[in-house]
N, CA and C of each residue as an Amber inpcrd file, in Angstrom:
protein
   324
 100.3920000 127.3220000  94.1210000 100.2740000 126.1460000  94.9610000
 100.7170000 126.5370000  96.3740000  99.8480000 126.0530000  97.5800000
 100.3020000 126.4430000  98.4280000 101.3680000 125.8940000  99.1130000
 102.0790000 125.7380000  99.8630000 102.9100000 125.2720000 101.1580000
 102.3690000 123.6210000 101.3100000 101.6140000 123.2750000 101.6020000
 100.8620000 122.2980000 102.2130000 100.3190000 122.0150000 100.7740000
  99.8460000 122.4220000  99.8930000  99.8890000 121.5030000  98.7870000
 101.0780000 121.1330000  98.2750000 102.1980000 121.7910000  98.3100000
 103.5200000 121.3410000  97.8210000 104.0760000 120.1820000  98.5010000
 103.9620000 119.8220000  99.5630000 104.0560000 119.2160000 100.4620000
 103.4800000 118.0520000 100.6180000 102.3130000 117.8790000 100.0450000
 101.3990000 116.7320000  99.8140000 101.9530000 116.1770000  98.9000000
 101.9720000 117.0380000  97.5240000 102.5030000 116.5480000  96.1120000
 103.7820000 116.1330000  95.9640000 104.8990000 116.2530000  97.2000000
 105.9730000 115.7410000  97.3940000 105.4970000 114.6390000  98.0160000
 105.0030000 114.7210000  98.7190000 104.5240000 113.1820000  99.7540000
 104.2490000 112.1940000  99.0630000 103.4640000 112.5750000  97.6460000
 103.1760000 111.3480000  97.3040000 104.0320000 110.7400000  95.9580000
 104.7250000 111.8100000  95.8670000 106.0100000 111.5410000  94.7700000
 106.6210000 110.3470000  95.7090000 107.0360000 110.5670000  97.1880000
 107.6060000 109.9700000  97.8430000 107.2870000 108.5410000  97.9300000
 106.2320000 108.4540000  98.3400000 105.0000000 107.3230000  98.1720000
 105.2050000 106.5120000  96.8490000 104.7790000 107.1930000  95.9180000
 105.3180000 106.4810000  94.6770000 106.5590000 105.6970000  94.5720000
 107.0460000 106.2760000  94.4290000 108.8230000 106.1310000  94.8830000
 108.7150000 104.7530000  95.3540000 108.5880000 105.0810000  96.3960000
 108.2810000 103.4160000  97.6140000 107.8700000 101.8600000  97.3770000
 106.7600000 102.6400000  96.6080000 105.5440000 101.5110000  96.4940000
 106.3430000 100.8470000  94.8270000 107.2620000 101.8320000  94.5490000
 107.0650000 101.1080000  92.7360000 108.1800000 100.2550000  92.8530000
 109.0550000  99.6670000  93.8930000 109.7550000  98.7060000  93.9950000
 111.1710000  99.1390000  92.9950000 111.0980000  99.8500000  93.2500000
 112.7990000 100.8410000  91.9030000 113.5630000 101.1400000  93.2250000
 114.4990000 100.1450000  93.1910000 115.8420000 100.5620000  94.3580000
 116.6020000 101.5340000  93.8090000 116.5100000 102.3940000  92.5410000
 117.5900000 103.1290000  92.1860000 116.5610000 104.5750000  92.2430000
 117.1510000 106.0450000  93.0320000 115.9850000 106.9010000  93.0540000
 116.0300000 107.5190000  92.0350000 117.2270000 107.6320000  90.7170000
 117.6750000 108.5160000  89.6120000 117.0070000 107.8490000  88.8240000
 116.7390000 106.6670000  88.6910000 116.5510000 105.8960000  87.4510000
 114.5950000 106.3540000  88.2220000 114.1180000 106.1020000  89.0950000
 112.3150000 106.3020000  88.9060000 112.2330000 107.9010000  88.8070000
 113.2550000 108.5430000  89.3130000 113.0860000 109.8060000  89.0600000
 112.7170000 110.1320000  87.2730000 114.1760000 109.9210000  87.1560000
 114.5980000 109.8100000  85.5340000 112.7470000 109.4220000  84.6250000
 112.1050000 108.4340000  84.9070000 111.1430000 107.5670000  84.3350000
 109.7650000 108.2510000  84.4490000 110.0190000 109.3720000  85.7480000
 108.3950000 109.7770000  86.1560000 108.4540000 111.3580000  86.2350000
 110.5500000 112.0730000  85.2640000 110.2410000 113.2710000  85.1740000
 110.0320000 114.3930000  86.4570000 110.9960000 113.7310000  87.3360000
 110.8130000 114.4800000  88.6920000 112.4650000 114.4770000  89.1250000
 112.7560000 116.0560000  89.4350000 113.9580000 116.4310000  89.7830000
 114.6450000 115.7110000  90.6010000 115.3150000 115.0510000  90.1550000
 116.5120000 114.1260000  91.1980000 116.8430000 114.7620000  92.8570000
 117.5160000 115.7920000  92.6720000 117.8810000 116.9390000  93.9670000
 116.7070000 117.0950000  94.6500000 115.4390000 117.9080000  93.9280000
 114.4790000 117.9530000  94.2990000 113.8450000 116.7560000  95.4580000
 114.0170000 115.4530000  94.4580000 113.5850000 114.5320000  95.5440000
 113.9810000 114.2890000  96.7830000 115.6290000 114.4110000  95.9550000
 116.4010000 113.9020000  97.7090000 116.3130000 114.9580000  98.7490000
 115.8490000 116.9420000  98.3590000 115.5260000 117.4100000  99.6330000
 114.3060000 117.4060000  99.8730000 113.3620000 116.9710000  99.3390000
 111.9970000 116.2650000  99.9830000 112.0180000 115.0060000 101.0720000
 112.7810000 114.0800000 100.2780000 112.8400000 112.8670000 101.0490000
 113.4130000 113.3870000 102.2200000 114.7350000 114.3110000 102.4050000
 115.2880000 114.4740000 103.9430000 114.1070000 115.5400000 104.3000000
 114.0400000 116.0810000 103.8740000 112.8430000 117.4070000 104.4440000
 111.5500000 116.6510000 105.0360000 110.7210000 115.6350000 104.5510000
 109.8570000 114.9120000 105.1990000 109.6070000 113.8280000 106.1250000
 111.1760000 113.2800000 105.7810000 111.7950000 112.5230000 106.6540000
 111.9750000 112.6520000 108.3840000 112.5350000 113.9750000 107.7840000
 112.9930000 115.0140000 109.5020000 111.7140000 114.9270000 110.3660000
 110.7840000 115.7390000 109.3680000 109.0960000 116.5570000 110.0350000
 108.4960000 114.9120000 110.4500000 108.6190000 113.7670000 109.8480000
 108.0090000 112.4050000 110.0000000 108.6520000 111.9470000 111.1460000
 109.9790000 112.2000000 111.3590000 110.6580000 111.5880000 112.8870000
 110.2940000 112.8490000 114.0310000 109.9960000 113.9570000 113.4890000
 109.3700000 114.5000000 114.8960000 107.6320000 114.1660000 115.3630000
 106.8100000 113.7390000 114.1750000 105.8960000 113.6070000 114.7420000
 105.4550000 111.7970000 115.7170000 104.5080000 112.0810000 116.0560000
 104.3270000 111.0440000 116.8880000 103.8790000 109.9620000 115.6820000
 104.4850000 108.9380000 116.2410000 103.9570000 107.4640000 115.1140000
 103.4840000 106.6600000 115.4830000 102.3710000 105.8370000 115.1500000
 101.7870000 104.8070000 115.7190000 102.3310000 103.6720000 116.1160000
 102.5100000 102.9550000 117.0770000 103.4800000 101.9320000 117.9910000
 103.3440000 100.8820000 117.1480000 104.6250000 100.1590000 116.9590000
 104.8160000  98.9560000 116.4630000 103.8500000  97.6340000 116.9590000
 103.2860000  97.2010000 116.1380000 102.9250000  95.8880000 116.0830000
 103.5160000  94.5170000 115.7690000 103.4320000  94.1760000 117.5200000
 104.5580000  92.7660000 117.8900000 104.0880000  92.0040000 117.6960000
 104.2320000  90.6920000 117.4980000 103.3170000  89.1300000 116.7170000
 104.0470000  88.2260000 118.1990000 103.4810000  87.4790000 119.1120000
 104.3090000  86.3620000 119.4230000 103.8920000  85.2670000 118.9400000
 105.5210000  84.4350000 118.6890000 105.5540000  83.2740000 117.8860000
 105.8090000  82.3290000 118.7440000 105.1760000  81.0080000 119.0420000
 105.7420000  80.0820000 119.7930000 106.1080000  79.0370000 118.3300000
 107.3660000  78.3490000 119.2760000 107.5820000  76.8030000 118.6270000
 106.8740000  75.8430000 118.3650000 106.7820000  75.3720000 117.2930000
 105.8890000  74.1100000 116.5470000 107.0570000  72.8330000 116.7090000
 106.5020000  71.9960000 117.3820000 107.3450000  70.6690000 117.6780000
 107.1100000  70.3550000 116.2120000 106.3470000  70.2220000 115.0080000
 107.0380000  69.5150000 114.2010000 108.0290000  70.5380000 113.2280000
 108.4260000  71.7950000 114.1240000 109.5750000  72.2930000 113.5750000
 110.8020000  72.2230000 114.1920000 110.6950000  71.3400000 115.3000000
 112.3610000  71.6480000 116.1150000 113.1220000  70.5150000 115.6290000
 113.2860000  69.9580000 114.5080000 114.6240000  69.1960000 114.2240000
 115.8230000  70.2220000 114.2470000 116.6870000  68.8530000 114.1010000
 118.2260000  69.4780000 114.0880000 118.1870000  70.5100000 113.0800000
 119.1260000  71.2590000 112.4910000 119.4500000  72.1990000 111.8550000
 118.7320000  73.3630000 111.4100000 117.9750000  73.5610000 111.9980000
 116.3590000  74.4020000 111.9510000 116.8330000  75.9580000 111.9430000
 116.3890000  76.6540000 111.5390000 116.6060000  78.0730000 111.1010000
 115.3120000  78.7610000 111.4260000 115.5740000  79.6410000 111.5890000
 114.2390000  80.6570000 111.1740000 115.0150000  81.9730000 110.5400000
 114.2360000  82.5800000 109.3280000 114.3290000  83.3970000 108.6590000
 113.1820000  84.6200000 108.1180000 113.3760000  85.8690000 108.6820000
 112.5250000  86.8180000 108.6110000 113.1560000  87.8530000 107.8720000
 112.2820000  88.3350000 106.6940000 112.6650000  89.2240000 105.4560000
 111.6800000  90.2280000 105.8690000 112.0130000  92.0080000 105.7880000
 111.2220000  92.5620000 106.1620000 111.7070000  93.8350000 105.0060000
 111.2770000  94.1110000 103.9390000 112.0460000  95.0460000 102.7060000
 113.5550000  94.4950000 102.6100000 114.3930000  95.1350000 102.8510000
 115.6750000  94.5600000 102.4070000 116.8600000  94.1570000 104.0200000
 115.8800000  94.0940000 104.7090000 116.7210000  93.6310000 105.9250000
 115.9910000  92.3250000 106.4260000 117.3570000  91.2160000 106.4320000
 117.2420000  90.1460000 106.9120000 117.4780000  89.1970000 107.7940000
 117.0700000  88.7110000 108.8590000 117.6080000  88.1950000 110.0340000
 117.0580000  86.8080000 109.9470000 118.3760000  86.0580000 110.7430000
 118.3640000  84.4500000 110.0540000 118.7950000  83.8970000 111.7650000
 117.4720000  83.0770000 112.5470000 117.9460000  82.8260000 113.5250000
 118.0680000  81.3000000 113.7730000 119.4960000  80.8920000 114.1720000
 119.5320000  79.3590000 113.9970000 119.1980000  78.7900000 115.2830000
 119.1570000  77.5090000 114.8620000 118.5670000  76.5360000 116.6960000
 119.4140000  76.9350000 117.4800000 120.6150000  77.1010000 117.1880000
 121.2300000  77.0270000 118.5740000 121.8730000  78.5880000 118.6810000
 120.7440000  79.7910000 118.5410000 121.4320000  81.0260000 118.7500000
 121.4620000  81.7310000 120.0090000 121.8200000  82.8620000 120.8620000
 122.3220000  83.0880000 121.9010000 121.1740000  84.0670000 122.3060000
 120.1340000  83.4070000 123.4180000 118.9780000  83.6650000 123.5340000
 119.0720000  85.0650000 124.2950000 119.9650000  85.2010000 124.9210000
 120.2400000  86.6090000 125.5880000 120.5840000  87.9570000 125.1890000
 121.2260000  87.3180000 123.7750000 121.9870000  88.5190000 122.5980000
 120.5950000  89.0230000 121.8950000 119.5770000  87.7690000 121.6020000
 118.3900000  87.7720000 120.6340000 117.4030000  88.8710000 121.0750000
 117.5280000  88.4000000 122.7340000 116.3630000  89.2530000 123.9560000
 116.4210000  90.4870000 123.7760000 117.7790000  91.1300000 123.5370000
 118.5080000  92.4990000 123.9370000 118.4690000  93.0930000 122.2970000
 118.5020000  92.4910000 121.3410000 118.0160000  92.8010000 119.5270000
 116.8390000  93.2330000 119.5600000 115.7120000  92.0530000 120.4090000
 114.2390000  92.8470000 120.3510000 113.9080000  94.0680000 120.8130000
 114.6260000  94.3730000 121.8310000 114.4950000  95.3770000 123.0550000
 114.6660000  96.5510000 122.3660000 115.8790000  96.1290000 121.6730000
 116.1130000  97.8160000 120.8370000 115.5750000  97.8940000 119.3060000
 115.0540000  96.5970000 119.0040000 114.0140000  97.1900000 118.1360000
 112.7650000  97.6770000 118.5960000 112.4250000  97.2460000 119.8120000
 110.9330000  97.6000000 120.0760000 110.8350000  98.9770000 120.7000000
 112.3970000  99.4760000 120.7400000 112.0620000 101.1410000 121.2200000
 112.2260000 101.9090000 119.9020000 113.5330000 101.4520000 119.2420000
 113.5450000 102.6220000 117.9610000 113.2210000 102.2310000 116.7440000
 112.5400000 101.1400000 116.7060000 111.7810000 101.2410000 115.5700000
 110.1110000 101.3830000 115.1690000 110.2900000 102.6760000 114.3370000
 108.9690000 103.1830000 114.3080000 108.1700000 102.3700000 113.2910000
């Protein structure tokens, strides 16, 4: 096998991994017969080569306000895999501004 096929066939171990919704990596390892260690120096090994290459720019959505959503106690809540941000009516529009800013540079 070459270099670049090994490499693929890790990729998509990785992939797998991902997609099969198993938060534990020993236990899908364990299930699909693929070296625990192995994985985890794939995962950092492709990880690395994936943050040096160039990535396609984030895609921003703008959301305006719906008047029949601005009552009192109003929330907004955005789930994105396992990170969650919960923004209430009355949150600190300047702190919020400066959250986007640095998501919209380092997140790939």
């Amino acid at each position: 096998m070459s270099p670049e096929e090994r490499r693929q066939l890790w990729q998509q171990r990785i992939d797998a991994y991902k997609v099969s919704g198993e938060p534990n990596v020993k236990a899908w390892c364990h299930k699909n017969q693929v070296g625990l260690q192995s994985m985890y120096q794939w995962m950092k090994r492709l990880h690395s080569e994936s943050s040096i290459d160039v990535q396609p720019a984030t895609q921003w959505m703008e959301l305006s306000q719906s008047s029949s959503h601005s009552g009192s106690n109003s929330s907004l809540r955005i789930h994105i895999g396992n990170v969650s941000i919960e923004i209430q009516d009355d949150f600190n529009r300047t702190l919020f501004q400066e959250v986007i800013e640095i998501l919209q540079h380092h997140v790939k």
